[in-house]
Structures are given as C-alpha cells and as structure tokens.
C-alpha positions as CSV (number, residue, x, y, z in Angstrom):
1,X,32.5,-73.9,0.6
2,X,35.4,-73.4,-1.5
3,X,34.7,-72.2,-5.4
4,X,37.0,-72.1,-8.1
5,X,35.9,-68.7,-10.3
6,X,36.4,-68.0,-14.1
7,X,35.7,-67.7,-17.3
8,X,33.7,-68.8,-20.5
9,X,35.6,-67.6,-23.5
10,X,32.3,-67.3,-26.1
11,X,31.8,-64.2,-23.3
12,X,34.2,-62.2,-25.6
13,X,34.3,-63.9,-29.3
14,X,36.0,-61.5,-30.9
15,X,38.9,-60.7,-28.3
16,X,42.0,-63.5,-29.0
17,X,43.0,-66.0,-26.4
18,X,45.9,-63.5,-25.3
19,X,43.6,-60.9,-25.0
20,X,41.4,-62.9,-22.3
21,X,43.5,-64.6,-20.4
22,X,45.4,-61.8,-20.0
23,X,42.2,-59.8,-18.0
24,X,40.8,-63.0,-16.6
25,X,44.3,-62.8,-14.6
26,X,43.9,-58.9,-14.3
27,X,40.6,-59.7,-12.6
28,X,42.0,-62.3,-10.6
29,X,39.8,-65.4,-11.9
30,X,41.8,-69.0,-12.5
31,X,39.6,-71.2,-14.7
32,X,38.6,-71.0,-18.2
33,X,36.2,-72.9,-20.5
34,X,37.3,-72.7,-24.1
35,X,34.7,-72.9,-26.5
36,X,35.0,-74.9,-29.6
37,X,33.0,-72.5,-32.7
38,X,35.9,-69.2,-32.3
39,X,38.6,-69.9,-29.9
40,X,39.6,-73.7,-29.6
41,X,38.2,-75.3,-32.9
42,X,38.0,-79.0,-32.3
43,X,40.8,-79.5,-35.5
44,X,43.4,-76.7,-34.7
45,X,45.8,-78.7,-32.9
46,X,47.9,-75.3,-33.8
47,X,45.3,-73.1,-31.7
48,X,45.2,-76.0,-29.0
49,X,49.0,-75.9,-28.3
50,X,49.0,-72.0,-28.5
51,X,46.2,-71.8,-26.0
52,X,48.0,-74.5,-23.8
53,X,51.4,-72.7,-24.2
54,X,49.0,-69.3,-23.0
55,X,47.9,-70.9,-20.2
56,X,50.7,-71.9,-18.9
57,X,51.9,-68.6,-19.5
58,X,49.1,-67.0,-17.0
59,X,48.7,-69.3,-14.5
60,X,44.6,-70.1,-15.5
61,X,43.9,-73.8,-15.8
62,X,40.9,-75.1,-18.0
63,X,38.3,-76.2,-16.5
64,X,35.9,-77.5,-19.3
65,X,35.7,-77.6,-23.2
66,X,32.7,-75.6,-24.2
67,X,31.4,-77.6,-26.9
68,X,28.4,-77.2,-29.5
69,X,27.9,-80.8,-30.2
70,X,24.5,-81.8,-30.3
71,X,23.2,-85.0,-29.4
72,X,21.1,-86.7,-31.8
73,X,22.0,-84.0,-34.5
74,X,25.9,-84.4,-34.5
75,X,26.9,-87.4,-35.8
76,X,28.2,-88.9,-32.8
77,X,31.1,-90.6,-34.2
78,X,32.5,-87.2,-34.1
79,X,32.5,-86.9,-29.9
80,X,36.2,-88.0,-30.2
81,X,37.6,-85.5,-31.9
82,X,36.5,-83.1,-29.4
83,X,37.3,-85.3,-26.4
84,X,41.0,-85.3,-27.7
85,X,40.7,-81.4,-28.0
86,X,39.5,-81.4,-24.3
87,X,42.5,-83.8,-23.3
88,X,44.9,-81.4,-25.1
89,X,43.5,-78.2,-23.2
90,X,44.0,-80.0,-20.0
91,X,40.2,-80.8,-19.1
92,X,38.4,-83.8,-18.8
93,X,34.7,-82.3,-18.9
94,X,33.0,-81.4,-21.7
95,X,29.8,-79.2,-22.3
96,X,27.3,-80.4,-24.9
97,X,23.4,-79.7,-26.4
98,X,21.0,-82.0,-26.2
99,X,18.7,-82.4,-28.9
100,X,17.7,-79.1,-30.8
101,X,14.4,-78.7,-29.6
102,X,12.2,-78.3,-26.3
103,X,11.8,-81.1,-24.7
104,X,7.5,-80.7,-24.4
105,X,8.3,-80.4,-29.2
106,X,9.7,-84.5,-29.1
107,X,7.8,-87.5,-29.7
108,X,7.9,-90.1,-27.5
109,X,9.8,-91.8,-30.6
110,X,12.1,-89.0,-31.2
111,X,13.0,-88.4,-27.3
112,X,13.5,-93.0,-26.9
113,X,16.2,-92.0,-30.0
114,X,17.4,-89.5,-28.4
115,X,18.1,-90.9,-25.6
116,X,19.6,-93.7,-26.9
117,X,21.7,-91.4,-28.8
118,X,23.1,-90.5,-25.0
119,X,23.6,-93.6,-24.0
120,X,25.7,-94.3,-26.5
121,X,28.0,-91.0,-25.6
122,X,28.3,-91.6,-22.0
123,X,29.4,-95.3,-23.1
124,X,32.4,-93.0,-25.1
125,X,33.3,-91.2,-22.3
126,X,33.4,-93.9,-19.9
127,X,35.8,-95.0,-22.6
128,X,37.7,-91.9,-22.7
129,X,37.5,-91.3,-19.0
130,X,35.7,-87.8,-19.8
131,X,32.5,-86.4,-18.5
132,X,29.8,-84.7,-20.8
133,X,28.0,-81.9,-19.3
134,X,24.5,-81.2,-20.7
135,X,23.4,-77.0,-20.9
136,X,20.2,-76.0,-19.2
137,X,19.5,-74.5,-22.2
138,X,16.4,-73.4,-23.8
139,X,15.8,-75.4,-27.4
140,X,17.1,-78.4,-26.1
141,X,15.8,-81.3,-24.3
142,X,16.9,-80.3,-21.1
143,X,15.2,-76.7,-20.7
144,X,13.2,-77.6,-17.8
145,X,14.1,-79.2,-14.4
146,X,12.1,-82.0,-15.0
147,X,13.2,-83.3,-18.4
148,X,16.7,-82.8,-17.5
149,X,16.3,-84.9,-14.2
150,X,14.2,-87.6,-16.9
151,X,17.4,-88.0,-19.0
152,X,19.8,-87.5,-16.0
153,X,18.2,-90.9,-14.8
154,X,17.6,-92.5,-18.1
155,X,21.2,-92.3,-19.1
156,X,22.3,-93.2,-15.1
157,X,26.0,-92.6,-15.8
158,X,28.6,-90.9,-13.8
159,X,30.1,-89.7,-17.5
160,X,27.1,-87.7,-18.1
161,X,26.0,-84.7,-16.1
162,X,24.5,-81.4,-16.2
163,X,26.1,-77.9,-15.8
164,X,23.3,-75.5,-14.4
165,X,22.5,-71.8,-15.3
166,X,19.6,-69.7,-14.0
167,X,17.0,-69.2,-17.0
168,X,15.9,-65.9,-17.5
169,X,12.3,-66.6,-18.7
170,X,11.9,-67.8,-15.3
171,X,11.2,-66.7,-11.7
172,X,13.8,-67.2,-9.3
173,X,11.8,-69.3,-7.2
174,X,11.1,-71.4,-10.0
175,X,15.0,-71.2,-10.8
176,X,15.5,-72.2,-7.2
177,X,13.8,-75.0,-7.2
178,X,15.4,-76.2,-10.5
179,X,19.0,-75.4,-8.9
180,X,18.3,-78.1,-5.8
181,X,16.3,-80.8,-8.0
182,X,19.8,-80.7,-10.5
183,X,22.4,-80.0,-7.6
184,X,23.4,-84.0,-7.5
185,X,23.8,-84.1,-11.1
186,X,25.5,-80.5,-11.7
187,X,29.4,-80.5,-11.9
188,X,29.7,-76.1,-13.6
189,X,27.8,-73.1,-13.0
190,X,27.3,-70.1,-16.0
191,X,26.6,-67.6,-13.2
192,X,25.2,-64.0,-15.2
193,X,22.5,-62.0,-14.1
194,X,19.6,-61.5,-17.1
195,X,16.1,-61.1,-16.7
196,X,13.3,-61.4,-20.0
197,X,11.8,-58.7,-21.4
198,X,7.9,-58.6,-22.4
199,X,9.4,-58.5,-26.0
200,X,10.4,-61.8,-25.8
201,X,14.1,-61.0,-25.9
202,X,16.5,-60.7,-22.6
203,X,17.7,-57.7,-20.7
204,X,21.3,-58.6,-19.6
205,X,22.2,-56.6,-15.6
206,X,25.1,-56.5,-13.4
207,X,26.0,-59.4,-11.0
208,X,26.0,-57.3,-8.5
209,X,22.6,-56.4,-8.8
210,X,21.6,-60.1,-8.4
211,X,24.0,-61.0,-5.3
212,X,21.2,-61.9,-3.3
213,X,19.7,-64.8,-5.4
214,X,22.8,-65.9,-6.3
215,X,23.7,-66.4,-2.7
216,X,20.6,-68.4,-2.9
217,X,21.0,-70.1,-5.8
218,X,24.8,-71.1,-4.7
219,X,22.8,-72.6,-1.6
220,X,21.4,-74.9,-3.5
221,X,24.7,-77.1,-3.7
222,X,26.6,-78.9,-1.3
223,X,29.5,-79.2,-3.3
224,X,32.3,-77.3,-4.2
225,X,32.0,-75.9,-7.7
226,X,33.6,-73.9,-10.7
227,X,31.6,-70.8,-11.4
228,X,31.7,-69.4,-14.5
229,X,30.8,-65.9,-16.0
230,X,28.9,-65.8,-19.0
231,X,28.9,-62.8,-21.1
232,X,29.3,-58.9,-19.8
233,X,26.1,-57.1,-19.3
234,X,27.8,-54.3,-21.8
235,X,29.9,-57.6,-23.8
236,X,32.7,-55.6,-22.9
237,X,36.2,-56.9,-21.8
238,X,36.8,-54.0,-19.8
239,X,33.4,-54.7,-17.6
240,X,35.1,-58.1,-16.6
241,X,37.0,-56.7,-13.6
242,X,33.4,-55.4,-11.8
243,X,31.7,-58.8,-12.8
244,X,34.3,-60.9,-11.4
245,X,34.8,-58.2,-8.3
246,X,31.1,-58.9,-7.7
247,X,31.8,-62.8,-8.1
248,X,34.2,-62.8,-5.7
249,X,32.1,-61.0,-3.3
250,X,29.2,-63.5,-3.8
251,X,31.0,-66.5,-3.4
252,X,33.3,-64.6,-0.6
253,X,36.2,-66.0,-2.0
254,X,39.7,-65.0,-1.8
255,X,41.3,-63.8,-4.5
C-alpha cells in the first residue's frame, strides 16, 4: 500500500496558511485539505491565490476542500461557488454534511427529500467533474455505517462518496466493521485517536497510543489512500511533528 499523509487545516484555526504549511513540510506531510469557515472562504478569491501561491511555495499539494455545506440545509444552488474554490486550490474532491440531524431523528419524508436533495448535487458534480465526499459525522445522516451505505446506494454515483473517520462514541470493533462495510465507497481518511468520556464529551490521545487499531483500521482498505490528521491531542502546532512521526510509522511510509 502506498499512502499519501497530511493535513486538515481546521486542526489549527487560528495559525495562518504560512504558519501551517510551513510545519506540515517541517513534519514531512504533502497534502492538505483546506477548509472553507477560517482559512479558504469559498469568496476570497484573494485568500485562494495566496494559498495557491503558498503551496507552491512548499511543495504540499491539496488534496480536498473541506467544506461545511450541508445538504438539504444549504441551498444547493450555492455547491458552485465552492466547487470553483476547490478548482482554484487544485482539488477536485470536496467534503460535505449531510443533513443536520441523525439519521434514526428523519422522517421517512424528510430523509426521500433529502435524498433527493443528493441526487441533485452528484448530478452538479458530474457536471463539474468534482467528487463530494460525505463526513461520518455524528448529527448528520450518515453517522452510522448503515445509513451511510443506505444513501451511498440511493444516490449510486461515482461523484458522491464518503470520507471515513473512526467515531469515538464507538468500540473499535464496531468502528471496524464500519471501516470495511464503507471501504468501496471511501476516497479520505481523518485519522486522530479520541475516545468518549462517561460525561458525554471526548478525551482527545496521541496517535501513537492507537497504532495498533489504526493498523487495523487501515486494513480495512484495499486502496491506496490520503490520510489526514485531524486536530492535535494538545491543538497545538508544535505537537504536529510527533502526530505525523507516529503517522508515518503507522502507515510505514517514507518520508
């Protein structure tokens, strides 16, 4: 297997573009994905071209265009305004929410609108020649394995995938088994180690620490793949180099 390894900017909101690229090189990762609310607003063609002059500059290529356009809440004649902002960073995939609600909270109404609300996106992107990337994220539609696999195969579109992320509220067997039922579908990982706490809330360790399911999780896919670190344990910048040493070592790639 042969993994590409970097970067989701929203890990370090309140660092510049500069400022990131400039350790993500430092820690020897090559692919970014920019995300729209801080660092790469959809309408800043300024920002674009400074961030595509600054990559350039660094040698790390984008990878995907970290978006927070909701389907079925974002009016959806607005998907082209961040598909050009992905064409200007140099990407052709695009991450997107579905929905902004469990999937078990929609009536069988609301999910049929929903869904046709996809279909009518993945039509844009054939268009566009882009792919949208659905989160496995929780307070969406697609927080469990099986309602993402239901709208994986209700849109049936090569323009609309999945990226795939371990959920922390879960057990790892229970993440396995999500990782090889979405494996066809998935084109990213968000690799991070976090665990939830009897509070409710999420207690946020070293990758190291979680080497081992990782290796298992990365099992899962037959593929090649970008992996992509989400947030430092600590949020800090200066954590980035360990994370990303620990990366490497999962993965054994070569830096």
């Amino acid at each position: 297997m042969s993994y590409s390894l970097g970067l989701v900017s929203v890990s370090f909101r309140e660092h510049s573009p500069a400022e990131i690229l400039a350790a993500m090189k430092a820690a020897g990762l090559t692919h970014i994905e920019w995300g729209s609310d801080i660092h790469a607003p959809a309408d800043d063609v300024q920002k674009l071209n400074e961030i595509v002059r600054l990559q350039q500059e660094f040698g790390i290529v984008c990878c995907a265009y970290g978006t927070y356009f909701r389907l079925g809440v974002t009016p959806i004649d607005e998907l082209t305004r961040y598909i050009s902002a992905a064409k200007m960073l140099g990407t052709s995939i695009l991450r997107l929410w579905c929905g902004n609600k469990n999937s078990q909270d929609y009536s069988p109404e609301e999910k049929a609108d929903l869904f046709e609300q996809c279909r009518r996106a993945a039509k844009i992107a054939e268009q566009f020649d882009v792919t949208l990337c659905m989160e496995c994220h929780n307070n969406t539609c697609t927080n469990t394995k099986e309602s993402s696999l239901e709208l994986m195969q209700a849109v049936d579109s090569q323009n609309f995938k999945m990226y795939w992320q371990p959920n922390q509220h879960r057990s790892n067997e229970e993440n396995l088994r999500a990782a090889a039922l979405l494996a066809p579908f998935t084109e990213h990982l968000h690799v991070f180690n976090w665990k939830g706490n009897a509070q409710g809330g999420t207690d946020m360790f070293p990758l190291a620490d979680g080497a081992h399911i990782w290796r298992e999780y990365l099992g899962c896919f037959d593929k090649d793949k970008t992996l992509l670190l989400e947030f430092m344990p600590d949020g800090k910048i200066e954590t980035l180099p360990r994370e990303a040493a620990a990366l490497f070592d999962i993965t054994g790639a070569e830096r």
